[in-house]
C-alpha positions in Angstrom: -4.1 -53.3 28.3 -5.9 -50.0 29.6 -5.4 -47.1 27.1 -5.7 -43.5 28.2 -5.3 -40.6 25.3 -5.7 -37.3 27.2 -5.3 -34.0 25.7 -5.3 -30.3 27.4 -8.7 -30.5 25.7 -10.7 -33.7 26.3 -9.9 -37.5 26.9 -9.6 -38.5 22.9 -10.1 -42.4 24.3 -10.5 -44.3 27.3 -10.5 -48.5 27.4 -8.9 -51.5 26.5 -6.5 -52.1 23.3 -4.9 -55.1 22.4 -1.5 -52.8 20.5 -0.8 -49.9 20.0 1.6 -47.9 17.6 2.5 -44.5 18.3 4.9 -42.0 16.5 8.3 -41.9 19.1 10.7 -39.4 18.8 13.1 -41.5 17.9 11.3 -43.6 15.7 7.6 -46.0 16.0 7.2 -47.7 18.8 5.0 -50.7 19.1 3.3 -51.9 22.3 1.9 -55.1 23.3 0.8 -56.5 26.6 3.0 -57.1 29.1 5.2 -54.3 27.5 8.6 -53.4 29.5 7.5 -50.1 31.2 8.3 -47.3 29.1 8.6 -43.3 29.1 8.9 -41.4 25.7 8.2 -38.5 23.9 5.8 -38.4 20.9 6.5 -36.3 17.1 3.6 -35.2 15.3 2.1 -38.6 13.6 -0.9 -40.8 13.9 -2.0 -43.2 17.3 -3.0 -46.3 16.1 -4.9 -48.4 18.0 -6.6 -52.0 17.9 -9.5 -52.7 19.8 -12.6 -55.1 20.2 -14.3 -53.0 17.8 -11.6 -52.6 15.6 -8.8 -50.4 14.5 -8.7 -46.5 15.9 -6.8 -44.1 14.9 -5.9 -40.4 16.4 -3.7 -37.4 15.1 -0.9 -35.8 17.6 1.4 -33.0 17.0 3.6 -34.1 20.1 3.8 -35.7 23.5 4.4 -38.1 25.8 3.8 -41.9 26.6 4.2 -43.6 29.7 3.8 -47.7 30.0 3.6 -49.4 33.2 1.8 -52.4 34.4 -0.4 -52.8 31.6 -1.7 -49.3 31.7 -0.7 -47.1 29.4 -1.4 -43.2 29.4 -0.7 -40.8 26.4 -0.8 -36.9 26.9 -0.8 -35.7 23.4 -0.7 -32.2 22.4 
């Protein structure tokens, strides 16, 4: 699935990840393909992600996650 992290700052990552775990408000969420298309907000925490080239990680203090068609866009704080 395409992976877009986007801060006020700068784009933290842009490509393809095969899962993804990210802090929810309500708890961890964990995303695979074909994921059921998904809104939520983020609490501080980590972004994990697994790639091709391996495991990525990226620190948030907040946000939100949107999942749809594969594509998944992140706007962390």
């Amino acid at each position: 699935m395409n992976v877009d992290i986007i801060t006020p700052d700068q784009n933290l990552f842009s490509g393809d990840a095969s899962s993804i775990i990210a802090p929810g408000s309500d708890g961890s969420l964990g995303i695979l393909d074909n994921h059921a298309p998904l809104i939520s907000s983020l609490k501080e925490g980590q972004i994990k992600l697994t790639t091709t080239e391996g495991e990525k990680s990226f620190d948030v203090n907040g946000g939100v996650i949107e999942v749809l068609n594969n594509k998944v866009i992140i706007l962390a704080e």
